[in-house]
VEXTORKOL-429495 format. One record per residue: x, y, z of N, C-alpha, C in turn; residue in one letter. Coordinates in steps of 0.2 Angstrom, whole numbers. Example, Ala and Ser with C-alpha at 12.3 -4.5 7.8 and 13.67 -1.06 7.14 Angstrom:
! residues 2
   n_xx   n_yy   n_zz  ca_xx  ca_yy  ca_zz   c_xx   c_yy   c_zz  res
     66    -28     39     62    -22     39     66    -16     39    a
     64    -11     35     68     -5     36     64      0     39    s
//
This chain:
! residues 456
   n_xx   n_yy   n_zz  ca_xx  ca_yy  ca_zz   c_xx   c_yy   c_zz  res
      1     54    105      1     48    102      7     44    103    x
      6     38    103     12     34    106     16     33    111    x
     13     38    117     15     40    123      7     34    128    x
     11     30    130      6     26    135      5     26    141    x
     -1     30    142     -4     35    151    -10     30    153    x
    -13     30    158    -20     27    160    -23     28    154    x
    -28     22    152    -33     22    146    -37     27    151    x
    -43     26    145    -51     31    147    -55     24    153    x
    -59     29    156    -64     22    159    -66     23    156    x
    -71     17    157    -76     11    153    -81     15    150    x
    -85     20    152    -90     23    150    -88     31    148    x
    -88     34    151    -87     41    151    -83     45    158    x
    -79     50    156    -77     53    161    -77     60    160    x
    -77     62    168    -78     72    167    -73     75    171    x
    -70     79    168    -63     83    170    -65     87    171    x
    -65     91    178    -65    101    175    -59    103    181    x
    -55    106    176    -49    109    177    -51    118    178    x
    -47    122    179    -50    129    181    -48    131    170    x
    -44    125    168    -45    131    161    -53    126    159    x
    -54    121    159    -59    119    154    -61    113    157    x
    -71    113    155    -73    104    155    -74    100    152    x
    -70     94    151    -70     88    148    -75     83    150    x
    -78     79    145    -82     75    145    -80     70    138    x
    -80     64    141    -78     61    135    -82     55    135    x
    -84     52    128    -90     47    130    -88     40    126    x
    -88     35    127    -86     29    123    -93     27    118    x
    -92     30    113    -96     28    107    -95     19    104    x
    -89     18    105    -89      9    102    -82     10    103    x
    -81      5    102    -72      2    108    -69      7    102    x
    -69      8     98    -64     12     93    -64     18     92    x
    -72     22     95    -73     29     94    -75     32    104    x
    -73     39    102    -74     42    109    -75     48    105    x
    -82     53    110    -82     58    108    -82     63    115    x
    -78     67    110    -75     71    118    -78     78    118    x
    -82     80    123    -84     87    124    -80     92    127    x
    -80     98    126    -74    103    128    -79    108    128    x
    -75    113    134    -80    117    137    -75    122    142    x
    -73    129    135    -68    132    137    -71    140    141    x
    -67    141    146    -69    148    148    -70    154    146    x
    -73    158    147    -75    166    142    -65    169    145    x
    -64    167    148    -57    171    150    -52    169    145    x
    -54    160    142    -47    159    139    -50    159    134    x
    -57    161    130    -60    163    124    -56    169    126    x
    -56    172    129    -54    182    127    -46    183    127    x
    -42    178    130    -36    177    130    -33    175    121    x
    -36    172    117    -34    170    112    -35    175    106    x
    -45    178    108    -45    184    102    -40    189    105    x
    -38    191    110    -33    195    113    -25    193    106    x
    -23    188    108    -17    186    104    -19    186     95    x
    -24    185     94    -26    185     86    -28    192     85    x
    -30    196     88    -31    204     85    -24    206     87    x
    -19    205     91    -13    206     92     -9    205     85    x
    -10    199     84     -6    197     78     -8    199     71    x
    -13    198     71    -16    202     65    -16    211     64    x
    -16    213     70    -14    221     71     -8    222     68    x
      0    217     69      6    218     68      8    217     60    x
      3    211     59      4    210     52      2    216     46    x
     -5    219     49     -8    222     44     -5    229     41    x
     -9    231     36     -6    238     32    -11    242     32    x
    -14    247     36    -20    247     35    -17    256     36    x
    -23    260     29    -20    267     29    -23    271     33    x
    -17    275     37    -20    280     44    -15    277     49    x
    -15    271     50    -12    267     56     -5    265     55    x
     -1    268     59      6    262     59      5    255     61    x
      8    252     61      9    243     61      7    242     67    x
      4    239     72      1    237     76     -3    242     79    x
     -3    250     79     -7    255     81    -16    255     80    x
    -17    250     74    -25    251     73    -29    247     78    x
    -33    253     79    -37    250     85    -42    244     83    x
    -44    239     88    -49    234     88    -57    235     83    x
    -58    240     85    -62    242     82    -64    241     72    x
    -56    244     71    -55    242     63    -55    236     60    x
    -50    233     64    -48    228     63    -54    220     64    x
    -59    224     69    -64    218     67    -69    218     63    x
    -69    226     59    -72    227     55    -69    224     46    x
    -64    226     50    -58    222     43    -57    217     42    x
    -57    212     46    -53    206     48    -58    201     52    x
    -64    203     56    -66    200     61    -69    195     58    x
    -68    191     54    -71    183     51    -64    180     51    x
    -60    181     49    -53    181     49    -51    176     55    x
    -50    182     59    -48    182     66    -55    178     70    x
    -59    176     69    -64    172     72    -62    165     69    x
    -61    163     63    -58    156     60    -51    154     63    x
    -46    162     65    -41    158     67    -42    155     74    x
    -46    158     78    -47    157     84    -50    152     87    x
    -56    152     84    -58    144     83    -54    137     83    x
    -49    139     76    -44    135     75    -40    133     81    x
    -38    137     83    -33    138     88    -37    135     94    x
    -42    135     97    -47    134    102    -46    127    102    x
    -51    125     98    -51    118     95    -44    113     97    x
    -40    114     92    -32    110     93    -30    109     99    x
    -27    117    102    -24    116    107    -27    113    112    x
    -35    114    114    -37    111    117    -41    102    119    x
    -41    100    113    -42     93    109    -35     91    110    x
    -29     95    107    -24     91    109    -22     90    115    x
    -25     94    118    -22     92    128    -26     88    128    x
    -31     85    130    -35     81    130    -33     73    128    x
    -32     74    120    -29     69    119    -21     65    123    x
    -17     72    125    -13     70    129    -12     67    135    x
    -16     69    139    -18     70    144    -21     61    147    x
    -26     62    143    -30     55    141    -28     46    141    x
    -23     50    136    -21     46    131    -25     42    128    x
    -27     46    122    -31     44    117    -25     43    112    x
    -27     34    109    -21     34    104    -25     35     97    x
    -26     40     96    -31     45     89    -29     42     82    x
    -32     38     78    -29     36     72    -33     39     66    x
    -37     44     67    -42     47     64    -39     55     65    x
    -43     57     59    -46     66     58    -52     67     61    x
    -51     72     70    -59     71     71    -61     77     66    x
    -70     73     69    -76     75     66    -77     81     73    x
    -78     89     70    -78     92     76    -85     95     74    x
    -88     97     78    -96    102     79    -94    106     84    x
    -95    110     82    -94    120     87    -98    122     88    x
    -97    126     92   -105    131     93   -103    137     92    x
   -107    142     93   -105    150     89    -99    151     96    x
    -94    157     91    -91    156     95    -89    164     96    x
    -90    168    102    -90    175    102    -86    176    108    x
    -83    183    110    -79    185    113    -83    187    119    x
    -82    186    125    -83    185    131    -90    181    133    x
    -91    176    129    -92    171    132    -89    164    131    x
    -91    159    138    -90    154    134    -89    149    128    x
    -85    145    127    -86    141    119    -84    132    123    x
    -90    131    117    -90    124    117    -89    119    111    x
    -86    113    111    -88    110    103    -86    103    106    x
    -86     99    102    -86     91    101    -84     90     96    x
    -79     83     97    -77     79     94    -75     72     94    x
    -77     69     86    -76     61     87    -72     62     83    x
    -67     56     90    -61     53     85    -61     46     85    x
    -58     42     80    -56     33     81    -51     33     83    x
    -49     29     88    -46     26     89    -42     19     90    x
    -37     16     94    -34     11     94    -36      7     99    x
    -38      2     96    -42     -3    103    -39     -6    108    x
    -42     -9    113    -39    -11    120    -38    -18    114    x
    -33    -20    116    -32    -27    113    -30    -32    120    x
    -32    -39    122    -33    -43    129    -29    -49    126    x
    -22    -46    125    -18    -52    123    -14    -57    128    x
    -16    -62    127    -16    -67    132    -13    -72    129    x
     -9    -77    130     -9    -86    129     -7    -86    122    x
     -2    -80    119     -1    -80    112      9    -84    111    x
     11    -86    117     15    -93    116     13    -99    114    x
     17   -103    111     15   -111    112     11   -111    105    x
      9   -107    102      3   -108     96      6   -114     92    x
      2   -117     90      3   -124     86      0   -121     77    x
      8   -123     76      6   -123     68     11   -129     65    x
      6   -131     58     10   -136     54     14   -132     49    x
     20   -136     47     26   -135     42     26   -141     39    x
     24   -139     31     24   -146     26     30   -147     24    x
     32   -154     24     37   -154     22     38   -155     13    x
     42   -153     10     42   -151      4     50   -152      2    x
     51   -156     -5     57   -155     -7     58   -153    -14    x
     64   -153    -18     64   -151    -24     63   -158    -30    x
     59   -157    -34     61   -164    -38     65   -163    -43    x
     68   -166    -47     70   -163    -52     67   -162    -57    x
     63   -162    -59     55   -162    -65     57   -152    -62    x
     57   -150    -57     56   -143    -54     61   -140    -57    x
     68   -142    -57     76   -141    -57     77   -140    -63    x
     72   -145    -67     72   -143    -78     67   -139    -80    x
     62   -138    -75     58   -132    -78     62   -127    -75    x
     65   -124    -70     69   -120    -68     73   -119    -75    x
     77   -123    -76     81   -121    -81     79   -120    -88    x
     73   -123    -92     71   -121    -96     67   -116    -95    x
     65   -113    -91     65   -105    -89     69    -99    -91    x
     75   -101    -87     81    -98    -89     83    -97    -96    x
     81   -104    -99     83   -103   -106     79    -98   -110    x
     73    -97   -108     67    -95   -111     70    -88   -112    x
     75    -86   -107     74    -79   -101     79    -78   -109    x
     85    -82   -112     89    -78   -116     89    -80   -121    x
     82    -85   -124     79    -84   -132     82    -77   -136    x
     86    -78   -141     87    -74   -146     81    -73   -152    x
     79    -67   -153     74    -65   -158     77    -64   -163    x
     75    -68   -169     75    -68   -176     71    -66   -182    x
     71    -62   -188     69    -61   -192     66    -68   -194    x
     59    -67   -196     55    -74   -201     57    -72   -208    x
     59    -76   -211     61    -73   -219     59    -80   -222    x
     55    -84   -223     52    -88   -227     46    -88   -229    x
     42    -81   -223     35    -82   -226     34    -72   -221    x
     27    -70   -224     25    -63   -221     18    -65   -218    x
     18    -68   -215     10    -68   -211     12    -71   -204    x
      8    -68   -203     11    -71   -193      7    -77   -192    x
     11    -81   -188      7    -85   -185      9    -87   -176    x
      5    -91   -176      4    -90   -165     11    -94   -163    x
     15    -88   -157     21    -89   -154     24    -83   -158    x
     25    -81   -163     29    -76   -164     29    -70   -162    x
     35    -65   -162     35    -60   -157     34    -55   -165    x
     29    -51   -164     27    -47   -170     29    -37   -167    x
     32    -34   -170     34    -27   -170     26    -23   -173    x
     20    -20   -170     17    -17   -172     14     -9   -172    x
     12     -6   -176     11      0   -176      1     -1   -175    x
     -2      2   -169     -8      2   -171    -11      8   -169    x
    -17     10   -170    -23     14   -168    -28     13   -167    x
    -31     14   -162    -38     12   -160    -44     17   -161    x
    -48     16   -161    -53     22   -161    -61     18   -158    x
    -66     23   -156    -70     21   -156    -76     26   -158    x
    -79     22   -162    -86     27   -169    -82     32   -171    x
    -75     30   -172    -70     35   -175    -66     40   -172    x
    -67     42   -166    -65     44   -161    -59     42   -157    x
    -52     43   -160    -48     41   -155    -46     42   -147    x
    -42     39   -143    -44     39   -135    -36     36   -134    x
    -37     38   -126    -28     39   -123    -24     31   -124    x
    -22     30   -125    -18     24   -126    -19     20   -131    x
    -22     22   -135    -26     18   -139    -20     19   -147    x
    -15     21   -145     -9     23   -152     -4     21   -149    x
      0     17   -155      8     14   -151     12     12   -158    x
     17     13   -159     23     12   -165     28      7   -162    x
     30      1   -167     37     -3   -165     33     -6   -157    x
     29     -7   -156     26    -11   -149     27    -17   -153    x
     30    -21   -149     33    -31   -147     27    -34   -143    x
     26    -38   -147     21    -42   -144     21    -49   -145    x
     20    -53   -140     22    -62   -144     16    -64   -143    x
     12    -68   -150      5    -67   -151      3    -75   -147    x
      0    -74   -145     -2    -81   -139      1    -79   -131    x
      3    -75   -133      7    -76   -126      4    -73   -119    x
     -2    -70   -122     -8    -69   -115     -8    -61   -113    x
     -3    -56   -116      0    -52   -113     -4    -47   -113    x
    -11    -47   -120    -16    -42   -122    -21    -45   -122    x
    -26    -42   -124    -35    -46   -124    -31    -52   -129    x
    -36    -56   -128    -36    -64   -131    -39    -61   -138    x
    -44    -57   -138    -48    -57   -144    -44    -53   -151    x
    -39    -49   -145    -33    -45   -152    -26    -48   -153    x
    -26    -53   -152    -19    -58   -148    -23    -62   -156    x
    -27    -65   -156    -30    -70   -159    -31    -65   -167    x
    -33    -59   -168    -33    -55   -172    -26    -54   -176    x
    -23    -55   -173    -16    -54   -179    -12    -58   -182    x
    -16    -66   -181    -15    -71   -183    -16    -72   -190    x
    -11    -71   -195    -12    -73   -202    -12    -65   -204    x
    -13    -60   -201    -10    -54   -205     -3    -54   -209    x
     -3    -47   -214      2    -50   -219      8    -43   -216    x
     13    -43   -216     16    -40   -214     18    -36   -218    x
     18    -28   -216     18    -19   -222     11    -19   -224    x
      6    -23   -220     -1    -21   -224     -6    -18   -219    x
     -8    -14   -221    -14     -9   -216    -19    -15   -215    x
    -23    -18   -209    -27    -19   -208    -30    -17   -202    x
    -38    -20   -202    -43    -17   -197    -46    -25   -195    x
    -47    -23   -187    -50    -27   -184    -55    -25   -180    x
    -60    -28   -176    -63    -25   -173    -62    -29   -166    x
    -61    -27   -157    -60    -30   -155    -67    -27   -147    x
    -70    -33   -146    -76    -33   -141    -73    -31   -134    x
    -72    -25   -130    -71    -23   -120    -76    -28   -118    x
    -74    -32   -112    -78    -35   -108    -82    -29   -104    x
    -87    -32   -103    -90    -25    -98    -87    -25    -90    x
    -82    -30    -89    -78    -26    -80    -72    -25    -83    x
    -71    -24    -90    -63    -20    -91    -62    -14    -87    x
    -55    -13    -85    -51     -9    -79    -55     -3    -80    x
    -53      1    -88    -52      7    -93    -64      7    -93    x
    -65     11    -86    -71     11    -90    -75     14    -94    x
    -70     18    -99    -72     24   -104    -72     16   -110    x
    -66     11   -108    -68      6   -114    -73      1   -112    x
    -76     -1   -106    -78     -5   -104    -86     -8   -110    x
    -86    -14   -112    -91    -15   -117    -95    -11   -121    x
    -87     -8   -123    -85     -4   -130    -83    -10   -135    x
    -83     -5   -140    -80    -11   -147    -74     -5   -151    x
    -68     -8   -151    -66     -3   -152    -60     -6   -158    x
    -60      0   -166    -59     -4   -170    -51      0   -171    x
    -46     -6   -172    -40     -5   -172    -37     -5   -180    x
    -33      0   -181    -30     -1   -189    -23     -4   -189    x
    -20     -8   -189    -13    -10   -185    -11    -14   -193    x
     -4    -10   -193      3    -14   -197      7    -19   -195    x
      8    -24   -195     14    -28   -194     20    -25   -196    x
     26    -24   -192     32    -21   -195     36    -24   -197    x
     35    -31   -191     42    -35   -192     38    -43   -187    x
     43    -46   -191     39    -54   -188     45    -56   -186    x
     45    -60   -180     52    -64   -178     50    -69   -173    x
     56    -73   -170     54    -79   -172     60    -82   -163    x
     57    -83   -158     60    -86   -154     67    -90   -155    x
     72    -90   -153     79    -96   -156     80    -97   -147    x
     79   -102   -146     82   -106   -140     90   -107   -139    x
     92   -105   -134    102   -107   -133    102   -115   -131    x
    104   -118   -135    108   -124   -132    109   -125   -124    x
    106   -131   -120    108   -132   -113    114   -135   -114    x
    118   -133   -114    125   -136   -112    129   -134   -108    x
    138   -134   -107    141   -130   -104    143   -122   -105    x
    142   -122   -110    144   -115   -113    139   -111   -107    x
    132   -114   -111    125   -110   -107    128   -108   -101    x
    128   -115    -98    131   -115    -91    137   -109    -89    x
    141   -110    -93    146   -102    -91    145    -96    -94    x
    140    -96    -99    136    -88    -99    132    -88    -97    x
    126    -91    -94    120    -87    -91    120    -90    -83    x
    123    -93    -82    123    -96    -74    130    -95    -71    x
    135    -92    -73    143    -93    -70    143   -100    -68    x
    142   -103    -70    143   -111    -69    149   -112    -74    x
    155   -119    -72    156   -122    -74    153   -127    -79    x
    149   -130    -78    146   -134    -82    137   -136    -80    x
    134   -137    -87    130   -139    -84    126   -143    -79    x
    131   -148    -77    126   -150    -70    127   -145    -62    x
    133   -141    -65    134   -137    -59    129   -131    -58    x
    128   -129    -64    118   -125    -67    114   -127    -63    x
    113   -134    -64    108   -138    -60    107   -138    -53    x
    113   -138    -49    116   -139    -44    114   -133    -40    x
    114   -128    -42    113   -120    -41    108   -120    -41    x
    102   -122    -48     96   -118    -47     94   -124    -42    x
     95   -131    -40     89   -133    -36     93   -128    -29    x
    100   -128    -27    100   -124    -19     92   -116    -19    x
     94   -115    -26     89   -108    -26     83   -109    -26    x
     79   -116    -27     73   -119    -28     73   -120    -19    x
     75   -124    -17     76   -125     -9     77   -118     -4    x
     80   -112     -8     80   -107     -2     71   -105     -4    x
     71   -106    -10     64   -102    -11     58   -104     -7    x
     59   -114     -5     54   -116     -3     54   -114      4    x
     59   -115      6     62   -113     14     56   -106     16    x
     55    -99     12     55    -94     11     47    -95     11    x
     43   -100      8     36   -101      5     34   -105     12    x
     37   -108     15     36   -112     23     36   -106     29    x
     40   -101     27     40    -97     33     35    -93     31    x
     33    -91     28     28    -88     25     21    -90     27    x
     20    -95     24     14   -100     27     14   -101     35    x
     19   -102     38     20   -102     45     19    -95     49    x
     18    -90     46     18    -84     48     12    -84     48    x
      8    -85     42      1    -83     40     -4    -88     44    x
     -1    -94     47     -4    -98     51     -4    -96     57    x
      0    -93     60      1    -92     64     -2    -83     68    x
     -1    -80     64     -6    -76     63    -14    -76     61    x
    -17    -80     61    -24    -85     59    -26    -86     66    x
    -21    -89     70    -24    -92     74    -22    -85     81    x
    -20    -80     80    -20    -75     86    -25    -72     85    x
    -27    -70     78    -33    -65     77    -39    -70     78    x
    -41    -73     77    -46    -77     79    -48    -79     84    x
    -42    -82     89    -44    -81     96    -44    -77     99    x
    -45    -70     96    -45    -64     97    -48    -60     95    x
    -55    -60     93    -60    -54     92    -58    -48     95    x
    -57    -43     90    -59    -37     92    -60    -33     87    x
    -64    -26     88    -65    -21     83    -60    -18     79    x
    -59    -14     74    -54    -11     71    -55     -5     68    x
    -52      2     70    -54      6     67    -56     11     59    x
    -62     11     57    -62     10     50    -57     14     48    x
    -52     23     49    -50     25     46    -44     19     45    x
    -41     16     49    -34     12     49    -36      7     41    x
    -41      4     42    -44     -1     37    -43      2     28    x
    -49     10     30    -48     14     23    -41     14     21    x
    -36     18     25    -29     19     23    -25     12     21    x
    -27      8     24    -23      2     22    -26     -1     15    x
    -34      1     14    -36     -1     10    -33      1      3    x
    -34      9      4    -31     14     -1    -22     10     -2    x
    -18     10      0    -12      8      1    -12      2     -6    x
    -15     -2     -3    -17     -8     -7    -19     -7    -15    x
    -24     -6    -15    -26     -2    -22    -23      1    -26    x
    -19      6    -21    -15     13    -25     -8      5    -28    x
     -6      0    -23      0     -2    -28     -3    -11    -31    x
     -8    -10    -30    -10    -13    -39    -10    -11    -43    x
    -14     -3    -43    -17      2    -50     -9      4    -53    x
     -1      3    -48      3      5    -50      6      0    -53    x
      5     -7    -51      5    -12    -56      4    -14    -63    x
     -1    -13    -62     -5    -11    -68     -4     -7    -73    x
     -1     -1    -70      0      6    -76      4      4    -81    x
      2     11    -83      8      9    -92      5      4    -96    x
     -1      1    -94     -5     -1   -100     -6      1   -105    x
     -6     -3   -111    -12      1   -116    -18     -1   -118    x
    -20      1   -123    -28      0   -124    -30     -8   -128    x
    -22    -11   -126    -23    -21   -131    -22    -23   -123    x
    -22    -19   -119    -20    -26   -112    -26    -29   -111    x
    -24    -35   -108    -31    -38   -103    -34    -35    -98    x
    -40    -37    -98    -42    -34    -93    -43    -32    -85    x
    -43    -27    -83    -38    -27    -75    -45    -26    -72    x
    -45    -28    -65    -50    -25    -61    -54    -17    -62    x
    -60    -15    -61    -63    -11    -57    -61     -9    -51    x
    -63     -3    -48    -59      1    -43    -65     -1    -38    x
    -71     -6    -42    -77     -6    -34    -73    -14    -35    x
    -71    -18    -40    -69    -23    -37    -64    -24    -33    x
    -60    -20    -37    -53    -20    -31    -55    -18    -24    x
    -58    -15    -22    -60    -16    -14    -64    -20    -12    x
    -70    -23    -16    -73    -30    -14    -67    -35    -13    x
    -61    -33    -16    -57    -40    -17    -50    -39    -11    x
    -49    -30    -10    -43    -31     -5    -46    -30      2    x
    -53    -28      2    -54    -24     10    -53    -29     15    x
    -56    -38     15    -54    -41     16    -47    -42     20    x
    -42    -40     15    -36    -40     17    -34    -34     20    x
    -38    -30     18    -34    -23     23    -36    -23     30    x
    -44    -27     31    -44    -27     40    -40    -33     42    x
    -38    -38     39    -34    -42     41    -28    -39     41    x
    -23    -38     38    -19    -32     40    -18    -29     46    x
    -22    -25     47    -26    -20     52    -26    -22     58    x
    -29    -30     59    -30    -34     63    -21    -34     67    x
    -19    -39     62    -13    -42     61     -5    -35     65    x
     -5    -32     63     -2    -26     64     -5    -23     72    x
    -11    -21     74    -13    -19     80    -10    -24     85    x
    -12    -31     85    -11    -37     90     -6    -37     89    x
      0    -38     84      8    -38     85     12    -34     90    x
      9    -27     87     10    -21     91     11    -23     99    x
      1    -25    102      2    -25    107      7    -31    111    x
      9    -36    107     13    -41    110     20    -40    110    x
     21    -36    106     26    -33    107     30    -28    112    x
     23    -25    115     23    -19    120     25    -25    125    x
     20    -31    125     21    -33    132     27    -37    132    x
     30    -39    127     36    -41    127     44    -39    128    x
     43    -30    126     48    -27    126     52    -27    120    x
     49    -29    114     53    -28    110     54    -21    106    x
     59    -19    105     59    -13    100     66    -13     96    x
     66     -9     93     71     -8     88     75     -1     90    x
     81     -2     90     85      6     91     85      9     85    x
     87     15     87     90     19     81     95     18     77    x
    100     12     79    106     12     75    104      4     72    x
     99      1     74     97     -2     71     94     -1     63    x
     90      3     64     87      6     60     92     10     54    x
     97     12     56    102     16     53    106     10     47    x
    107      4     53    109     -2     50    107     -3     44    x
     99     -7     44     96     -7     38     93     -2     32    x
     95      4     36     95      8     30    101     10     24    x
    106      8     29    111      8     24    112      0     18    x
    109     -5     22    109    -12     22    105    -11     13    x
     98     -8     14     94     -7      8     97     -1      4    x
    102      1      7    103      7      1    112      5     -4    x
    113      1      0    119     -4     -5    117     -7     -9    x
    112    -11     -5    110    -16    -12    107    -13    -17    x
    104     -8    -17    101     -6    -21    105     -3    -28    x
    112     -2    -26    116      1    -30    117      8    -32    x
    116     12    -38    115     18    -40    108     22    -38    x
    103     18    -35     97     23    -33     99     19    -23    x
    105     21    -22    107     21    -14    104     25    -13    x
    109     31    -14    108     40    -11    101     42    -11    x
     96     40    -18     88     42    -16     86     39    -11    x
     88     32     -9     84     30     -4     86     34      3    x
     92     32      6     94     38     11     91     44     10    x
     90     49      6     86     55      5     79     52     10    x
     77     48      6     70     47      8     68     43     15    x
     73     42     17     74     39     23     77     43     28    x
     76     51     29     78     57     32     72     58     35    x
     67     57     31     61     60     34     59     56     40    x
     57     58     46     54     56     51     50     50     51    x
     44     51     46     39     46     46     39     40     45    x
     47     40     38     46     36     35     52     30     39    x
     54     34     43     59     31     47     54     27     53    x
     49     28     56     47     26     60     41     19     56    x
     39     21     53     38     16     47     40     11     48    x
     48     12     47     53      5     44     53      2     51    x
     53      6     56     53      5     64     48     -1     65    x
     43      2     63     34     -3     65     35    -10     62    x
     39    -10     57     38    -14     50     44    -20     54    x
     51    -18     57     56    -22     61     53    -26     68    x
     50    -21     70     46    -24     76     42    -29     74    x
     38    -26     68     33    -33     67     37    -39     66    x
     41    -38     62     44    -42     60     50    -49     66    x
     52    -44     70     56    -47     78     50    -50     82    x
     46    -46     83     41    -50     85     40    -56     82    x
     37    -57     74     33    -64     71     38    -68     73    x
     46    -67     75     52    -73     74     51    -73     81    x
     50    -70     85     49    -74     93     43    -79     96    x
     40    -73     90     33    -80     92     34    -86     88    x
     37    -85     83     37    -93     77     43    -97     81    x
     48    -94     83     53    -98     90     50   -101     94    x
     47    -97    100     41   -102    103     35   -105    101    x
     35   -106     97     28   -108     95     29   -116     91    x
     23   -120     92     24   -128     95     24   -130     86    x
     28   -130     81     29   -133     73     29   -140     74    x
     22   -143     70     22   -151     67     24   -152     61    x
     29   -155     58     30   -155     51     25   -162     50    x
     22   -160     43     15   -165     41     19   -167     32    x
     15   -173     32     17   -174     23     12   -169     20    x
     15   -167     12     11   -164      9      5   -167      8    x
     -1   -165      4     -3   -171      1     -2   -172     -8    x
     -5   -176     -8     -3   -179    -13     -3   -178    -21    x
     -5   -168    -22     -5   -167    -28      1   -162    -25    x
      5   -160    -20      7   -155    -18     14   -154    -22    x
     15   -157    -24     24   -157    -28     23   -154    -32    x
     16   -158    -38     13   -154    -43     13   -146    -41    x
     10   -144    -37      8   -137    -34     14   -132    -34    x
     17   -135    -32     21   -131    -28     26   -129    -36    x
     26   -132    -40     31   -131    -45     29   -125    -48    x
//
């Protein structure tokens, strides 16, 4: 794999070599099933090394270490040494095959065997998927628009009361004990349902700011006018596609104290602010700074859009098939870092997808991916771009600086072979989109007309 030899022809082809014969058949542009059809000589050659090897290992009383005869041993053993064999049949064989071929295999084949005994022939089959011929053609010059876009200052003051948001000081409430919406309240609850408590469903000293979206709406709105040191009970209604579907349109009744009530305190926009939370001299120079960072952001959100347009328009004029295992693993990829998004909920969060919705909603984007990734690759190939290894060493050190105190972990992790070949495919893709977005024919267009809105 990754070694590029003559493809297969078009339909099927049949090899016989004096070890073995090969038949191989184009099932759809993405699968091949390969038939294999090995000699009773190199069947007796292999259970020959497998009763050899299992002879050496074995403890068997009467006999010294490799001295029990065949006999015992396939009495002892012979299911054993029939699995190893097989195993070993199979592999080595399929893997020449695929070398040979050059089948670029992105699958676990599906193998069918036939019985397999010693001095006869063995035969078996296997389907593997594959990576498709891709007919990349005419992928210079592509025309993509780039909006132009600026910063307003309406943008530049919510940037900054942002900021200020970010270093609100919490206050005790000391003129009244009931909560009301916007306050950040310290709560102790427990949940239960028909009285039966459940995993997440208990928390002490949890921060929550009521309104602020961060839990079901329906327990957000529950704690509103609670008295604070007093046991109360709510009832609060699971939507029925809540994440958790042991809670899913459950009704689950909560016994929750108020500990502590506190109260947002805003800092001053001034200069001060400006030289504590911005290293600025002075307030306008705050300003100064967040629009340059407003402006790299937009910069950032153009190349992006520009990439994705651009990418639109190579897969499209480009139909092809795509592997389903390539599709599942990117799919699973997907899923596996939202559900890790997500985690460390409790049982007051809003409600997160389903695990059939989340693949109704990423699969989509996994063959597109899939897509996007195969066709880069191959214009890559035709290109000649690649990435050295001291490139690679570059950027690993590049990400394990910035990173600071978890450097070293990263370096560890970046030892392993795969993980480094990874970073490899991920550089390429990347050299590659900047040579096509270099050549490629950019119209800058006015936004329209609610776009300033938008964009903020």
């Amino acid at each position: 794999m990754g070694v590029r030899i003559p493809p297969l022809a078009p339909e099927s082809v049949d090899v016989t070599t004096p070890q073995m014969k090969i038949d191989i058949d184009t099932v759809s542009p993405v699968q091949r099933k390969v038939r294999v059809e090995l000699p009773a000589d190199a069947v007796n050659k292999e259970f020959f090394h497998a009763y050899e090897s299992v002879g050496q290992r074995a403890r068997i009383k009467g006999f010294r270490p490799g001295k029990a005869p065949r006999s015992v041993l396939k009495n002892l053993y012979g299911d054993e040494i029939r699995g190893q064999v097989l195993t070993r049949l199979v592999e080595q064989s399929l893997g020449e095959v695929i070398r040979e071929r050059g089948l670029h295999v992105v699958s676990r084949p599906e193998v069918e065997a036939d019985d397999l005994e010693e001095g006869r022939a063995f035969a078996f089959s296997a389907v593997v998927q594959i990576k498709p011929e891709i007919d990349a053609k005419n992928y210079m010059g592509q025309e993509v628009e780039k909006v132009k876009l600026s910063i307003e200052d309406a943008q530049v003051e919510a940037a900054l009361r942002h900021l200020q948001e970010t270093h609100a000081r919490l206050e005790p409430v000391e003129d009244r004990d009931a909560v009301e919406r916007g306050d950040v309240v310290a709560l102790d609850f427990v949940g239960s349902i028909d009285g039966q408590p459940f995993p997440g469903a208990k928390a002490e000293n949890y921060y929550l700011e009521v309104g602020g979206g961060n839990a079901l709406p329906e327990f957000e709105n529950g704690l509103v006018g609670l008295k604070k040191n007093r046991e109360h009970t709510m009832s609060v209604a699971y939507p029925e596609d809540y994440s958790n579907r042991e809670l899913a349109g459950k009704v689950v009744v909560f016994s929750v104290t108020v500990r502590e009530i506190k109260k947002k305190t805003l800092p001053p926009l001034d200069d001060e602010f400006a030289k504590d939370h911005g290293e600025c001299a002075s307030l306008d120079e705050l300003k100064q700074k967040l629009r340059l960072r407003l402006e790299s952001e937009i910069k950032e959100i153009q190349e992006r859009d520009l990439r994705e347009q651009l990418l639109t328009r190579l897969i499209e004029a480009r139909p092809f098939e795509v592997p389903p295992a390539m599709v599942e693993r990117q799919l699973r990829f997907l899923m596996e870092r939202n559900q890790n998004r997500l985690s460390g909920r409790d049982a007051t969060s809003k409600s997160g997808p389903s695990i059939e919705q989340m693949r109704k909603e990423f699969e989509p984007h996994a063959v597109r991916q899939v897509k996007a990734s195969l066709l880069i690759e191959k214009i890559a190939s035709l290109e000649k771009i690649e990435v050295s290894d001291k490139e690679i060493q570059e950027k690993i050190e590049a990400v394990a600086r910035s990173a600071g105190e978890k450097g070293a972990a990263i370096r560890e992790v970046y030892r392993r072979e795969d993980v480094r070949e990874d970073l490899r495919s991920q550089m390429v893709f990347d050299q590659t989109m900047g040579f096509l977005l270099k050549h490629a024919k950019i119209k800058e267009v006015e936004p329209p007309v609610d776009a300033n809105e938008k964009k903020s």
